[in-house]
SEBADO-26808 format. One record per residue: x, y, z of N, C-alpha, C in turn; residue number from 0. Coordinates in pm, 1 decimal, always signed. Layout:
% residues N
((X,Y,Z),(X,Y,Z),(X,Y,Z),NUM),
...
***
This chain:
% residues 175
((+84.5,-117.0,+0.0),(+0.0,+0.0,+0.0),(+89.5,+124.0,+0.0),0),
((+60.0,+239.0,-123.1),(+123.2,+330.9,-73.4),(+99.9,+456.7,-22.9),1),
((+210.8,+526.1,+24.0),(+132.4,+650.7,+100.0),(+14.3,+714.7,+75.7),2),
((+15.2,+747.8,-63.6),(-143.0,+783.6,-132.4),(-239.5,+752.7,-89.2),3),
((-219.6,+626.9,-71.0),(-358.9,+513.8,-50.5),(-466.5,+523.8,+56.0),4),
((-367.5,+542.9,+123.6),(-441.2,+613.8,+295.5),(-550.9,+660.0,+288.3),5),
((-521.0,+834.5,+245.2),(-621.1,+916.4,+201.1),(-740.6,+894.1,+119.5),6),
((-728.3,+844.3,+5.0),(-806.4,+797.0,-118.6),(-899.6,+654.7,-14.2),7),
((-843.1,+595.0,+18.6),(-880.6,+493.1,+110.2),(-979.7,+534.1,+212.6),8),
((-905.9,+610.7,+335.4),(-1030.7,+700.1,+377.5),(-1156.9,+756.6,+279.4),9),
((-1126.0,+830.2,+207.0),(-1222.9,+917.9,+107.2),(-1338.4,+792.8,+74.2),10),
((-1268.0,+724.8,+4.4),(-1386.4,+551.4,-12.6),(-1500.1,+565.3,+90.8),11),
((-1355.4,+517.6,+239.6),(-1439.6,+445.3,+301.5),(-1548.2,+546.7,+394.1),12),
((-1559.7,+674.9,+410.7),(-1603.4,+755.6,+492.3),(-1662.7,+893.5,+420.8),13),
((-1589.6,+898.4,+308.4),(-1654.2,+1026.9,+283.9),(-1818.8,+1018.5,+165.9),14),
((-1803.9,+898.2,+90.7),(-1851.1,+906.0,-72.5),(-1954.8,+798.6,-44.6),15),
((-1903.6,+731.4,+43.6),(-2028.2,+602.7,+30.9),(-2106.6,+627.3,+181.5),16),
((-2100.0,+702.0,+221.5),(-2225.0,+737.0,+322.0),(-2339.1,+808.6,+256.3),17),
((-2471.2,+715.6,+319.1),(-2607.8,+778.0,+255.7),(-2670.7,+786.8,+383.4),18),
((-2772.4,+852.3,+395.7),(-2883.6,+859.2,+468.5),(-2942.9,+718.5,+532.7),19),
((-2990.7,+703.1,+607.1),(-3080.3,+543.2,+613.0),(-3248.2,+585.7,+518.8),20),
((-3218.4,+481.6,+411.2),(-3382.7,+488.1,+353.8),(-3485.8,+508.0,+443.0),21),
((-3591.6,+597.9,+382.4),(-3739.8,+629.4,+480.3),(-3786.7,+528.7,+523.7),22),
((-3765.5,+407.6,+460.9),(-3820.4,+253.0,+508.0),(-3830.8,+237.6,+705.0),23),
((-3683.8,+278.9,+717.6),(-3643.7,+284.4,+865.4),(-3739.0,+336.6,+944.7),24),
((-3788.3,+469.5,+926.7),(-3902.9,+514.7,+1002.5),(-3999.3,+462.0,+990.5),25),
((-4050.0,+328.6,+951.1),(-4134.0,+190.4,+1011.1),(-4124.2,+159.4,+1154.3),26),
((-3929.7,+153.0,+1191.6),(-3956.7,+97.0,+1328.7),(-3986.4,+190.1,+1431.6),27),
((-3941.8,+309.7,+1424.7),(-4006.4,+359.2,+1575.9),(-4145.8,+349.0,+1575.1),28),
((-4257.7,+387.4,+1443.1),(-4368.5,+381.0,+1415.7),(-4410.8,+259.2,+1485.4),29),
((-4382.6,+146.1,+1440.5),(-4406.3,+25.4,+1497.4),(-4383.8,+4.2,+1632.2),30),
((-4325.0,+73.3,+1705.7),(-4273.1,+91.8,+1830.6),(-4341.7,+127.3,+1894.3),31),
((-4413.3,+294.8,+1886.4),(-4484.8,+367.8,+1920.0),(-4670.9,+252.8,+1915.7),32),
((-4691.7,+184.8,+1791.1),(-4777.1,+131.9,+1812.8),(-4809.1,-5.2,+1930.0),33),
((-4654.8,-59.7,+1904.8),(-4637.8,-159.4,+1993.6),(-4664.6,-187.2,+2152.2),34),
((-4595.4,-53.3,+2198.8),(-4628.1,+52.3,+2351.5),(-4744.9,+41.4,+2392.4),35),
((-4824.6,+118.0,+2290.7),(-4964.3,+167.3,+2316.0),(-5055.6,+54.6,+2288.0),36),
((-5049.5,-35.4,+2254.5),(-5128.3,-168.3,+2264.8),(-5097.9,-236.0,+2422.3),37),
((-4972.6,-249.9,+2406.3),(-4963.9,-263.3,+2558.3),(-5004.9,-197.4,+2675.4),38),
((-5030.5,-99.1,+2645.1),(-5099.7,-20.3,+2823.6),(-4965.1,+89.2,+2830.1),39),
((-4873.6,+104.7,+2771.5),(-4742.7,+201.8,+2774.4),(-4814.5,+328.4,+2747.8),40),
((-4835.4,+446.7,+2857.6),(-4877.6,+584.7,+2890.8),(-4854.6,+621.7,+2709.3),41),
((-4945.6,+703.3,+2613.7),(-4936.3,+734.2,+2504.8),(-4830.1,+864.2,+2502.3),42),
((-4769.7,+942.4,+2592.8),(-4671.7,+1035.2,+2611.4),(-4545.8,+1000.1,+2593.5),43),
((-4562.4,+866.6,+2676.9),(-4420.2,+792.1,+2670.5),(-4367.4,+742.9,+2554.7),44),
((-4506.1,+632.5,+2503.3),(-4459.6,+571.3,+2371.6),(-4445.1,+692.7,+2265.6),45),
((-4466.3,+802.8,+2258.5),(-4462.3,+907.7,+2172.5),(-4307.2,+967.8,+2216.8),46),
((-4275.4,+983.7,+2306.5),(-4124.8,+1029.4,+2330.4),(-4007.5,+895.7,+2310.4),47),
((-4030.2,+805.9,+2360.1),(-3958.2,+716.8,+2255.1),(-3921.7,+680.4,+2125.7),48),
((-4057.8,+666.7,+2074.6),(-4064.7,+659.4,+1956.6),(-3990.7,+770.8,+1878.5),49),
((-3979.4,+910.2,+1909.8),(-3932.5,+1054.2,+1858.9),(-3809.8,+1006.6,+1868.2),50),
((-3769.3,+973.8,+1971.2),(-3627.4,+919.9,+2017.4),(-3568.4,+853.7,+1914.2),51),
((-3601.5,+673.8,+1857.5),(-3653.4,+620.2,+1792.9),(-3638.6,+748.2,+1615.5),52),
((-3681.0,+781.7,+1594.0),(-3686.3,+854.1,+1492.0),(-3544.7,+934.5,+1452.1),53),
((-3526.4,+1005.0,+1579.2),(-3410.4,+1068.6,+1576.1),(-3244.5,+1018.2,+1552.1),54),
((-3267.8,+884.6,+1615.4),(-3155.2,+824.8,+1578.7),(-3159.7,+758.2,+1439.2),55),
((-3271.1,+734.5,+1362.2),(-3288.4,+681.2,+1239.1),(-3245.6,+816.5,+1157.2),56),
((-3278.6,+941.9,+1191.4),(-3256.1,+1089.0,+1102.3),(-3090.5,+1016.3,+1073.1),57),
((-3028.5,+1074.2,+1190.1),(-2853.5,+1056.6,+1253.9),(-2794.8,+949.4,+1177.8),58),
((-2843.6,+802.0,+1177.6),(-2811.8,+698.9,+1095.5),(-2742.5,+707.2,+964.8),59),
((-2645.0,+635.5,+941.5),(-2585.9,+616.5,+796.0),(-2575.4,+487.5,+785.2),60),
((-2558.1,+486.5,+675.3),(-2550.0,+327.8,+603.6),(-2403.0,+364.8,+460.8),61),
((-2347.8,+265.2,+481.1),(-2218.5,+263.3,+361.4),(-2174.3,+143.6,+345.4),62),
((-2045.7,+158.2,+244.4),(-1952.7,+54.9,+247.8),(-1856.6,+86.1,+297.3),63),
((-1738.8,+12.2,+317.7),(-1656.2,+11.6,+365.9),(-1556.6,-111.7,+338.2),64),
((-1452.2,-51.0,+318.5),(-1318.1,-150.6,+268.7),(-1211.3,-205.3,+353.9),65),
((-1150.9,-316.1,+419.9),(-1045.7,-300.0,+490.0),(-921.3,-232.0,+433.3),66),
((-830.7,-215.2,+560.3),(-696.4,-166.7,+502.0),(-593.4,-224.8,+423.2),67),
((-595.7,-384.1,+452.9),(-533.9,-464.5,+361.6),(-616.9,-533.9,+238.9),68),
((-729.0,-451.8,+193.7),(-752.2,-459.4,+91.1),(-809.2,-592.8,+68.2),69),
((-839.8,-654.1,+129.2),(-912.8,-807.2,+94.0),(-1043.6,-845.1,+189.4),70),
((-1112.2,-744.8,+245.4),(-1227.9,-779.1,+322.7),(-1324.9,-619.4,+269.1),71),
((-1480.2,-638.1,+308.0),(-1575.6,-521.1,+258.7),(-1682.3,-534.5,+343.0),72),
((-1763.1,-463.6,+401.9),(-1893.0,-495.0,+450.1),(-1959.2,-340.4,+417.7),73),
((-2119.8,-382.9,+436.9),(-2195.8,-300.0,+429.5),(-2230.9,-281.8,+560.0),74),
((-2199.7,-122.1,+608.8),(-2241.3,-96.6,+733.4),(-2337.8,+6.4,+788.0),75),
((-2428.5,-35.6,+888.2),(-2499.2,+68.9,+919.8),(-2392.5,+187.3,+1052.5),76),
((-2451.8,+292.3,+1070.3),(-2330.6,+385.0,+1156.7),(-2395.1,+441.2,+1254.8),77),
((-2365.9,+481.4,+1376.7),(-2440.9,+578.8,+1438.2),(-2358.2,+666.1,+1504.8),78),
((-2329.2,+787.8,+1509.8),(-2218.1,+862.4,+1550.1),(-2098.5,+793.5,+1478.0),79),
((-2001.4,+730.5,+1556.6),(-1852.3,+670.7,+1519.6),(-1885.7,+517.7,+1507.7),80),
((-1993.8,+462.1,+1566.3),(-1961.3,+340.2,+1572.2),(-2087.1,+232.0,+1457.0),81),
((-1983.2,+141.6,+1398.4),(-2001.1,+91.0,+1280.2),(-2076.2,-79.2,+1279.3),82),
((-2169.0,-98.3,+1251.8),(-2221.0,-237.6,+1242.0),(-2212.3,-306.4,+1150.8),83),
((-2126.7,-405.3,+1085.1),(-2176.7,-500.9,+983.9),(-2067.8,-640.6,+949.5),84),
((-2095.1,-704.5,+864.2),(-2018.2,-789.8,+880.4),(-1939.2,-867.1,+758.0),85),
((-1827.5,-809.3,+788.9),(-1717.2,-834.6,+724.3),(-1737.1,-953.0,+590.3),86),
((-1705.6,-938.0,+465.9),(-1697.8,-1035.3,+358.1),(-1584.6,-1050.5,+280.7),87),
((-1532.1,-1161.9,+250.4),(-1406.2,-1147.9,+123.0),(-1508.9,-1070.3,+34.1),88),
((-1381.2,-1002.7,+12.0),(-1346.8,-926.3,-136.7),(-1371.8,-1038.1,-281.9),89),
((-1467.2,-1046.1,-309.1),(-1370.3,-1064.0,-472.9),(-1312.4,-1084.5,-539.4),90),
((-1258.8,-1157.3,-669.2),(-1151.3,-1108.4,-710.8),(-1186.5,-955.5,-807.7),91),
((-1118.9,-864.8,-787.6),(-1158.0,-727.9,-854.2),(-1111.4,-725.1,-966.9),92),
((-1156.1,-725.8,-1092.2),(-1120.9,-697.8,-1230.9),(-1137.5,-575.1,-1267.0),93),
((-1184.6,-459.9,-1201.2),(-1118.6,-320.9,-1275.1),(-1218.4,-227.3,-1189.6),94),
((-1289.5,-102.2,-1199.2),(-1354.3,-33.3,-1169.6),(-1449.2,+34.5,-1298.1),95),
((-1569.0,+29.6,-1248.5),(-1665.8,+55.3,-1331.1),(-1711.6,+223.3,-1384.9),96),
((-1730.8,+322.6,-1416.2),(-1750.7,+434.1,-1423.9),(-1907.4,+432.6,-1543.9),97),
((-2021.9,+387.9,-1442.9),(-2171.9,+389.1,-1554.0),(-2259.5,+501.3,-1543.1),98),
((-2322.5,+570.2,-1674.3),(-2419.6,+655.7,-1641.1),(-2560.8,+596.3,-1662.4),99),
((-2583.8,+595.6,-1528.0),(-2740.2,+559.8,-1546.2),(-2848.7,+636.1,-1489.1),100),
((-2975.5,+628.1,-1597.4),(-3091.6,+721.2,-1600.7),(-3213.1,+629.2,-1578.6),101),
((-3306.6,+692.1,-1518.1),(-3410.2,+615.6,-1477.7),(-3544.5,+729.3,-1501.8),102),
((-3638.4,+655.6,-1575.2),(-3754.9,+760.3,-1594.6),(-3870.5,+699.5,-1539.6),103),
((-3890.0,+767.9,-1444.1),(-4062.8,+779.7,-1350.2),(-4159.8,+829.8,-1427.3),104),
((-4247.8,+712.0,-1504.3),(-4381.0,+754.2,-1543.3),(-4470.2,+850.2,-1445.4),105),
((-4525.9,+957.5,-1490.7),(-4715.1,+980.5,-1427.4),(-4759.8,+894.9,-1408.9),106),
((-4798.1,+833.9,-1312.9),(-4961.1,+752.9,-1304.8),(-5059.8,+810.0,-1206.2),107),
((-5145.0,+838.1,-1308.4),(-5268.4,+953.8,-1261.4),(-5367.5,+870.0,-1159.9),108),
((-5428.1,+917.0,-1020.3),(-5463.2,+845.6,-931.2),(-5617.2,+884.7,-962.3),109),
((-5720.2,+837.9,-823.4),(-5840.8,+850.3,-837.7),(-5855.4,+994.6,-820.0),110),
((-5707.4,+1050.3,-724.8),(-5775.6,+1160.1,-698.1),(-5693.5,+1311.1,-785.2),111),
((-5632.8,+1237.8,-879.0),(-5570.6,+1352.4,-943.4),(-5693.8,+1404.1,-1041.3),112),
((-5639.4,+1521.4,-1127.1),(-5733.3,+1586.3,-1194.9),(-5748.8,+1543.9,-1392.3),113),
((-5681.1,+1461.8,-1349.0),(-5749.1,+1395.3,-1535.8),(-5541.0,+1326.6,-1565.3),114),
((-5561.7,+1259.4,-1681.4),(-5521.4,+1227.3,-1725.7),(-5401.3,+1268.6,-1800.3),115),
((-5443.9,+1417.1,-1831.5),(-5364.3,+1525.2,-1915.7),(-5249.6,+1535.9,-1866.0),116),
((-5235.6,+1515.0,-1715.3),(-5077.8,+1555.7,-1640.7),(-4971.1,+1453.7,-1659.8),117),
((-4917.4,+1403.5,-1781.0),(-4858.3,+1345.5,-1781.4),(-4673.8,+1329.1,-1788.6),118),
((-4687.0,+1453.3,-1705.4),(-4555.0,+1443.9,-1685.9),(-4459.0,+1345.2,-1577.9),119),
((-4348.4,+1293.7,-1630.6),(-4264.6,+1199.2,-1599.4),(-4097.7,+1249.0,-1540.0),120),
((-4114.1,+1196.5,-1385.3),(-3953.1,+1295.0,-1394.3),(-3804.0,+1103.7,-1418.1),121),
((-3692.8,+1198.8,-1450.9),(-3599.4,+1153.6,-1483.0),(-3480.7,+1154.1,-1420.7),122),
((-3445.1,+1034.6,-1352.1),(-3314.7,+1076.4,-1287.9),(-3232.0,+1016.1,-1319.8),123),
((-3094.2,+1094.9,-1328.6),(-2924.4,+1071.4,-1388.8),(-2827.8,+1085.3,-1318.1),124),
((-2776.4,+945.1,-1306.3),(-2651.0,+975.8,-1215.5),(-2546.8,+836.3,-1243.9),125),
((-2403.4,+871.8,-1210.0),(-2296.0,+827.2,-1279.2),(-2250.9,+714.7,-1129.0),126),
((-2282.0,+583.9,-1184.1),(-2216.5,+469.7,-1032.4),(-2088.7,+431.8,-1114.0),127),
((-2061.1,+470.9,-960.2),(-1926.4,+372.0,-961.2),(-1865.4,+193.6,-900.8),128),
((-1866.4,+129.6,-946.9),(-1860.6,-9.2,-882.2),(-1709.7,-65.4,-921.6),129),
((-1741.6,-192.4,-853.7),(-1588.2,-275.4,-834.4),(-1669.9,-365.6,-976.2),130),
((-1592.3,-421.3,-1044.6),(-1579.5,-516.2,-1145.3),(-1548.1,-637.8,-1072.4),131),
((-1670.3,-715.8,-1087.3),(-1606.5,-881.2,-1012.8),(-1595.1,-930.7,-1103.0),132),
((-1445.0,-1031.9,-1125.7),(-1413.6,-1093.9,-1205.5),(-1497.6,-1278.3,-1225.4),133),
((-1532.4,-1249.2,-1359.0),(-1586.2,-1376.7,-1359.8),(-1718.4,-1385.6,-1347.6),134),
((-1784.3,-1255.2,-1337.0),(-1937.5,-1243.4,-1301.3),(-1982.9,-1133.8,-1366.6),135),
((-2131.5,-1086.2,-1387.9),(-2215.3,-1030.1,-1475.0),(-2272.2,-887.8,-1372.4),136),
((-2216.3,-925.3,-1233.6),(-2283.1,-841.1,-1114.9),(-2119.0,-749.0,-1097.1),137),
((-2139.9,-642.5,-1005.5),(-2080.2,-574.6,-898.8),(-2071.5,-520.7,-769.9),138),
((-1971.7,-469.3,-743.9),(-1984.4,-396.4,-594.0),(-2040.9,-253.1,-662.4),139),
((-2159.1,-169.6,-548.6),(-2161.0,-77.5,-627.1),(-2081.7,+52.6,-476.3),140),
((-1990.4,+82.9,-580.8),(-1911.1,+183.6,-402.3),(-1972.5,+347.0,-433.7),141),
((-1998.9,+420.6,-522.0),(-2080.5,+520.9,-489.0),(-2155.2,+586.4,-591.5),142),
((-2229.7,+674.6,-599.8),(-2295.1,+730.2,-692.8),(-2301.0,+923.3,-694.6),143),
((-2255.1,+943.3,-811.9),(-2202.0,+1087.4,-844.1),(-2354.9,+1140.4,-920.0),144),
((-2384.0,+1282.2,-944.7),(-2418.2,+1357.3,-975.4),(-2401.3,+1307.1,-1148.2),145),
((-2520.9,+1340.2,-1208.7),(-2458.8,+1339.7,-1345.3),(-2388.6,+1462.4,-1410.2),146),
((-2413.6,+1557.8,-1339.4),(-2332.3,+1680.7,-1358.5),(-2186.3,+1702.0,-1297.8),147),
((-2123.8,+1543.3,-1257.7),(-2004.4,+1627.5,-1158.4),(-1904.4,+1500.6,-1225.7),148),
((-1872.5,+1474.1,-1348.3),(-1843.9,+1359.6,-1428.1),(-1685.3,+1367.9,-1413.1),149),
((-1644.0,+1449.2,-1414.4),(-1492.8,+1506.9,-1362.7),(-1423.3,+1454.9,-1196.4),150),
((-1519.7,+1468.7,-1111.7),(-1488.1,+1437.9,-1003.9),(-1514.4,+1274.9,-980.6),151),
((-1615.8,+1257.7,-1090.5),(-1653.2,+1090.3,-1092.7),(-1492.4,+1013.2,-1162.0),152),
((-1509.5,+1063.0,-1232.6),(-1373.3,+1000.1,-1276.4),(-1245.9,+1002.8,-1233.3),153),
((-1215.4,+1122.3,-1167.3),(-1098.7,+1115.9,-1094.8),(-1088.9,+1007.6,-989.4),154),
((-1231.6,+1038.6,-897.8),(-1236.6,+918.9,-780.1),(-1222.2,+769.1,-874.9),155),
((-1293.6,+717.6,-978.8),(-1233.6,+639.9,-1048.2),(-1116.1,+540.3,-1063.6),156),
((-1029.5,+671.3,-1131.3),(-900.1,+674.7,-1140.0),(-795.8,+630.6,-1045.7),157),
((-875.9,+685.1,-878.2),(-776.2,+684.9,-782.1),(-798.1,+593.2,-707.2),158),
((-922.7,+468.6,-737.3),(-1024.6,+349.1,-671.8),(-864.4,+277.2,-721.4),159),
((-903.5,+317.6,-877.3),(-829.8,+172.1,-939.9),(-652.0,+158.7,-935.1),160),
((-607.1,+235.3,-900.7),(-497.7,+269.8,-861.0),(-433.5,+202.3,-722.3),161),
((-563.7,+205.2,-646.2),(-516.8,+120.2,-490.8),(-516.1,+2.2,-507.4),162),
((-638.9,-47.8,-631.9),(-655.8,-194.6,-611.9),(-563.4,-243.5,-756.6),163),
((-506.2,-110.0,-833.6),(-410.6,-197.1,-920.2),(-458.2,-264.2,-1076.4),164),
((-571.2,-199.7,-1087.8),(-672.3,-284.4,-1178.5),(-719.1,-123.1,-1323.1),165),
((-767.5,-150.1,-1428.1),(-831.1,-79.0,-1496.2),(-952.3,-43.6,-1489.2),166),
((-969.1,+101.3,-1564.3),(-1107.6,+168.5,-1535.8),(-1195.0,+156.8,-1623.7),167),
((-1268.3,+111.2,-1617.5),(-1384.8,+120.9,-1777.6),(-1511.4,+219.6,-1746.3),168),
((-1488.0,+311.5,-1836.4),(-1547.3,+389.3,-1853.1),(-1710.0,+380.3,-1912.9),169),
((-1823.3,+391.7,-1934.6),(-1907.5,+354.9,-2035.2),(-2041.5,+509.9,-1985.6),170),
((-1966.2,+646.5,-2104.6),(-2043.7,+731.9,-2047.5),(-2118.9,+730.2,-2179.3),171),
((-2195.1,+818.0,-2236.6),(-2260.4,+878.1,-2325.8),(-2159.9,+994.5,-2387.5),172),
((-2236.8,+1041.2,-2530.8),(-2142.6,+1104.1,-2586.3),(-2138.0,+1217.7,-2588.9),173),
((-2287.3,+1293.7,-2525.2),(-2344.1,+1396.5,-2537.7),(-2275.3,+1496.2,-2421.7),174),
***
């Protein structure tokens, strides 16, 4: 590993692949709060827990994360400093991926929208970056850029494949 690596290494593992915890999460205090209050738990209480409950789901991150010697990965959930998940071999890594992908959300007009006519559809674009597993049709996916920030996507790229020693394949559009 060389000195470089550190940094770029950190950057991976702490700066690029932290997201939010999906809205899904705010199920469990919900469920919590209902759970309480079936039981006979004062409705003040189960409501200040539950907030509680909520608040640490806001705070929550979820990422990846790489070891330092380069041959272990897990997906972890975070809370403040401290990290949950559980460790997997690596792979063998055949290069780093650089994809732009777009996704288009139809209209679908409900009972209670106002006709049919609104058929506008939104579109979203953005550039992942993944590990190339050798020998397979799948990947690691380690983060996702802006489709407007294609410069900084690629550099991080550049500097993935550099630690692990491997080539970058690029596959943008031409426009």
């Amino acid at each position: 590993m060389t000195p470089n690596t550190i940094p770029i290494l950190y950057q991976l593992n702490n700066l690029l692949t932290r997201t939010a915890l999906p809205p899904s999460f705010f199920a469990i205090p919900v469920g919590l709060f209902c759970f309480l209050t079936v039981f006979g738990v004062d409705a003040l209480l189960s409501a200040g827990i539950s907030l509680c409950g909520c608040l640490l789901v806001f705070l929550g991150r979820s990422g990846l994360e790489v070891s330092q010697d380069l041959h272990f990965f897990r997906q972890y959930y975070c809370l403040f400093s401290w990290r949950v998940g559980t460790w997997k071999q690596l792979p063998n890594i055949a290069g780093i991926t650089l994809k732009y992908f777009s996704q288009v959300t139809p209209f679908t007009p409900t009972r209670d929208s106002w006709g049919i006519w609104n058929n506008a559809s939104t579109r979203s674009e953005e550039l992942v970056i993944m590990f190339s597993v050798q020998n397979s049709f799948t990947g690691i996916i380690i983060t996702r850029f802006s489709a407007d920030k294609e410069q900084e996507a690629t550099q991080f790229a550049n500097d993935v494949a550099n630690i692990f020693d491997v080539p970058v394949k690029i596959y943008l559009p031409n426009n």
